[in-house]
N, C-alpha and C positions, 0 to 999 in steps of 0.2 A: 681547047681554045688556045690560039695563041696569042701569045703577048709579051709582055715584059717579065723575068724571072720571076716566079712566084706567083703569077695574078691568077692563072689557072686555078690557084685551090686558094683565090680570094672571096671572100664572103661577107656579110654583117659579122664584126667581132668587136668586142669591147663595149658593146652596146647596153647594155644591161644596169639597174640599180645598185648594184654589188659593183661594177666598172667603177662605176663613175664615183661614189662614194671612195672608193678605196683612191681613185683618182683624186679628187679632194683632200683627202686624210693624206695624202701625198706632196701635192702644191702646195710649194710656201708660200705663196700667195697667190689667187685665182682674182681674175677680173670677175666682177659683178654680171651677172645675167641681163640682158637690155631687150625690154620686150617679155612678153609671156614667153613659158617655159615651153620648148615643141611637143607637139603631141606624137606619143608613141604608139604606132596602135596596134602593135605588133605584141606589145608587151604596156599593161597600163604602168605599170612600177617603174620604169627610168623617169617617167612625166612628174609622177609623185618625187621621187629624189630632185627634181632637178627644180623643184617649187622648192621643198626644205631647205634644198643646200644653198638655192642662189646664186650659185659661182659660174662662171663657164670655162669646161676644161680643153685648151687649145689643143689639134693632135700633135705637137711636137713635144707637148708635157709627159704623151704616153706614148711618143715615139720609140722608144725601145722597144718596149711590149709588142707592140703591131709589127713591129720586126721579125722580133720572136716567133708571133703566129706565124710569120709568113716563111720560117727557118732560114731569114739571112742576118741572124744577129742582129747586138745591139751595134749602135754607132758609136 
């Protein structure tokens, strides 16, 4: 496929209950969840975390990371 450097071997990543918690446990501060929490249905367990936790994690909070996957560095 072509595209923009890296999108060839882009995918769902960071998606998961383990993600997003550690996302959490990371943010000094998360903004509140507004609205019910989305339904995952690929996986029930991010839906579950993301009722517990209540927060919502922007992607520039885990912008590193998704860089990482994508092998062009942090910013």
């Amino acid at each position: 496929m072509a595209g923009p450097r890296g999108l060839q071997r882009a995918r769902e990543r960071r998606y998961t209950a383990a993600d997003y918690r550690a996302a959490v446990t990371a943010a000094a501060e998360a903004p509140d969840l507004s609205g019910a929490p989305a339904a995952t249905p690929w996986d029930p367990a991010p839906a579950v975390a993301l009722a517990e936790c209540g927060v919502r994690i922007e992607e520039e909070t885990v912008l590193d990371d998704l860089l990482m996957d994508l092998g062009l560095g942090p910013c």
